[in-house]
N, C-alpha and C positions, 0 to 999 in steps of 0.2 A: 348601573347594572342591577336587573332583579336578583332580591335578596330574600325571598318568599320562595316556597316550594317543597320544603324539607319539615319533617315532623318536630325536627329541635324547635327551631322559625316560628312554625308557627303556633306551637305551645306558649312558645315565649311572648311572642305577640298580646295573645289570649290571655298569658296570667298575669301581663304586665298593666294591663286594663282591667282584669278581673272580668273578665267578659266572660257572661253565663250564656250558652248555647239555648239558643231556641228550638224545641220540639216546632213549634206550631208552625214556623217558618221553613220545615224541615232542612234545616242549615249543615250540611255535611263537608268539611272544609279539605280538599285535593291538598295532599302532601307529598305528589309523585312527581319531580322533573320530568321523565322520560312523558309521562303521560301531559304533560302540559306542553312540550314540542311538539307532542303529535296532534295536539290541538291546533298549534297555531301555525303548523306546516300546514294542516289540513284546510282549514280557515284562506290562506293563500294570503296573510294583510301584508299589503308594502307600503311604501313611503307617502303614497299616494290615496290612502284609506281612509275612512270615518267610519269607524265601529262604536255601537251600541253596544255594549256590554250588559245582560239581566244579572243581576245579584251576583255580587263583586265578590260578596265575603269584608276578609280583611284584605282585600288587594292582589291576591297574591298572581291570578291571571293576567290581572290589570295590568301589571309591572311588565309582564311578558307583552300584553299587546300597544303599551305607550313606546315599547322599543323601537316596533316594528310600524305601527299607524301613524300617520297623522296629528288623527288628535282621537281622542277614545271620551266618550261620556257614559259612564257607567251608573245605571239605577238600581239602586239599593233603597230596601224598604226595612230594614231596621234601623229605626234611629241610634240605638248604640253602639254601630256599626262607622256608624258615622267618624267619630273623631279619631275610629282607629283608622280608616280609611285617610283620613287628611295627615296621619301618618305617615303613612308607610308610601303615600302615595307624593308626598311632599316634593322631591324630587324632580319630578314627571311636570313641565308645564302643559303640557297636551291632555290633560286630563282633568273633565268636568264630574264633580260627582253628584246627581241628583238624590234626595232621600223622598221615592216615594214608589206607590204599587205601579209597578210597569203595566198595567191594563188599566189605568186611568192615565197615563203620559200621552198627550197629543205627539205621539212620535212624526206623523208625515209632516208638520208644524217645528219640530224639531231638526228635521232633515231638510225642510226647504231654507230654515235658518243657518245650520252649521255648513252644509252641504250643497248648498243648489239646488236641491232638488233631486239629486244624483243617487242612485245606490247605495245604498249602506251595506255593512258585512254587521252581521247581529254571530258576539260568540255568546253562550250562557254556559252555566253550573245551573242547573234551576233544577228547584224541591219538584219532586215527585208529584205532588199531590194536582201541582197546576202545569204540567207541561203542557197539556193538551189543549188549554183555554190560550195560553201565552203563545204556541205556535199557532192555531188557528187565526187567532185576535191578531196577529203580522200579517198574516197572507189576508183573512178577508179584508181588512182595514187600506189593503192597495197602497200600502207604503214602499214608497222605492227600494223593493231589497234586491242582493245579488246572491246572499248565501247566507242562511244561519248554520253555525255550529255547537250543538249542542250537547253536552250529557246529559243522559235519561237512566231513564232502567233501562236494563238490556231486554226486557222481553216487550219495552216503547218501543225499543230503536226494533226491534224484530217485523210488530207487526207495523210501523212506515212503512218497510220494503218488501213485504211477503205478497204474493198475488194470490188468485183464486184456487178454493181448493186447501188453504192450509187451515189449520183450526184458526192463526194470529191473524188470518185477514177478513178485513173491518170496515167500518164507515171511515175511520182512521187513515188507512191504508190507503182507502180511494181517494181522502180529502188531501193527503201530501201528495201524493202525485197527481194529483191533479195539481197541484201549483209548482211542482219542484220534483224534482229528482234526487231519492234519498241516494245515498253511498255508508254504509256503513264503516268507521275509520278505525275501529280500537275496542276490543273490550275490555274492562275497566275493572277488578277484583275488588271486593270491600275494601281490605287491608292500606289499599291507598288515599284513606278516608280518614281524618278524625272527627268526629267520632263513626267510627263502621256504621256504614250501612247494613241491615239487614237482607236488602237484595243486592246481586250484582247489577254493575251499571254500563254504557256504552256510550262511546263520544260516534255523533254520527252527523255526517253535514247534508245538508239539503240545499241543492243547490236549484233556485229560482227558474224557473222556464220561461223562455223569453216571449213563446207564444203560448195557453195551455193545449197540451195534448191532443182535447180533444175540441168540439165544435158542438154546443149545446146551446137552445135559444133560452132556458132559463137557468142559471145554475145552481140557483137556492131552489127550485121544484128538485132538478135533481137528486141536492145531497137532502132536501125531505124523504126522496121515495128510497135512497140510500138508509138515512138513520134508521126509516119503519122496514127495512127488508133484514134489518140486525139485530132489531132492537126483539125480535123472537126470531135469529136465527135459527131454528129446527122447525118452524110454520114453512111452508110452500110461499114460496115469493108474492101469489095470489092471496094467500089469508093475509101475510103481512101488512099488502100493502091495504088491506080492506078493513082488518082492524084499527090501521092505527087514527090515532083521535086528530093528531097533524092535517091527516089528507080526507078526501071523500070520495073514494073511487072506491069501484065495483068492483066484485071477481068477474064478471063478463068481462070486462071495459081491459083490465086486466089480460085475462088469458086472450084476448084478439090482438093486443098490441103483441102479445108472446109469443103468439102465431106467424104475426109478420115478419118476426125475428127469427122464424125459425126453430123457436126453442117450445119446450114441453111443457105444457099447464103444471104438471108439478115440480119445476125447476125451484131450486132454492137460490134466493139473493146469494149466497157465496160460491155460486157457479156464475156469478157475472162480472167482466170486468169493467174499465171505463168507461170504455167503448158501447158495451153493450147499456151499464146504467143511461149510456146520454142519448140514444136511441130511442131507450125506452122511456123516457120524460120525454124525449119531443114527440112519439107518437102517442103516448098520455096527456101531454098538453092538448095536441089536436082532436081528440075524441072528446075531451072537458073544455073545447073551445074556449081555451086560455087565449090571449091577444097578447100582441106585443107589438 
């Protein structure tokens, strides 16, 4: 039975290692039961799972999702992390712990190993600082996933699910849905943190699309003409995409594909949605007689 979850727990864990908290890893250790069901209700893992876990911590999720999976392999990239992990995790035979940075793990190599080849459920706790390389780096990488669940900051999980028109919608925004469909599950207070977070945080799942969305013949031209139409969201969607250093299109070439869409030479990139970004890379592709 998990014995992780509660602030006594996991103090005690921590002073019994002497384990010093890592800034640099931004290590923020969940001491909320209520908040960790609603992780792994949300998540959906049954008996029949193989979950990735990102940064275990000291266990204390882990515990929750070796009840309910399979079998769970969790990567953790602080090594002093480590022996507390063979801890508390001692118990659990379904549980592999790797110590290393989850954007160098051959995960689909992983998956074809443990799993068949099959789907995975990815839950994380992941630092702040690399959400957005760690979920990108699953979806572009074409690893068999079927859902991650993650906590972020609340104002990550905001802009995954906001559309056109809000200030929080992004290259972000178009790049999750374009692979999944966010759900937002929970908002998440500092207070259920040791050590507090200085921002609030949100457990949110993203669940995998079985076909994407939309129909684009390249999709990396796309999310290029995406970053450069954000990356000076207050330019006209024509400056954007003319200055940026990425691409080499024209404001003519530009406002005629715009045209055909319908839409107004000084439309802003955050007046457009999928739909329209994938439109607008395939009638840009065609006028810069891109091939494929």
């Amino acid at each position: 039975m998990a014995t992780l979850g509660n602030p006594q727990e996991t103090i005690a864990v921590l002073q019994r290692y002497g384990f010093n908290i890592q800034k640099k890893y931004g290590q923020n250790f969940l001491i909320d039961t209520h908040v960790l069901d609603k992780i792994i209700d949300a998540a959906d893992i049954g008996p029949e799972d193989f979950v990735l876990e990102i940064g275990p911590g000291i266990g204390t999720m882990t515990q929750y999702l070796a009840e309910s999976a399979r079998e769970v392999v969790a990567v953790e990239i602080d090594r002093h992390l480590i022996p507390i992990l063979e801890d508390t995790l001692s118990a659990y035979k379904n549980v592999t712990i790797i110590n290393d940075d989850i954007l160098k793990v051959d995960i689909s190599k992983l998956v074809e190993e443990r799993n068949e080849g099959r789907p995975v459920k990815v839950v994380a706790n992941l630092p702040y600082y690399i959400t957005t390389p760690i979920i990108m780096g699953l979806f572009e990488s074409n690893v068999p996933l079927s859902s991650i669940t993650i906590m972020v900051q609340k104002e990550v999980a905001q802009r995954m699910q906001t559309g056109p028109g809000s200030k929080d919608y992004g290259a972000l925004s178009l790049a999750v849905q374009y692979y999944a469909e966010p759900c937002l599950i929970a908002n998440v207070p500092p207070n259920c943190f040791i050590p507090r977070p200085t921002v609030g945080s949100a457990v949110i799942r993203l669940t995998r699309h079985e076909k994407n969305p939309v129909e684009v013949k390249d999709p990396i031209f796309m999310f290029q003409l995406i970053r450069a139409s954000f990356n000076q969201r207050r330019k006209t969607l024509q400056n954007g995409l003319h200055n940026s250093s990425e691409l080499q299109i024209s404001k003519e070439k530009v406002v005629e594909a715009l045209e055909q869409m319908g839409l107004p030479a000084t439309v802003r990139g955050e007046k457009l949605d999928l739909v329209q970004f994938a439109q607008l890379a395939d009638l840009l592709s065609e006028t810069m007689n891109i091939e494929y």
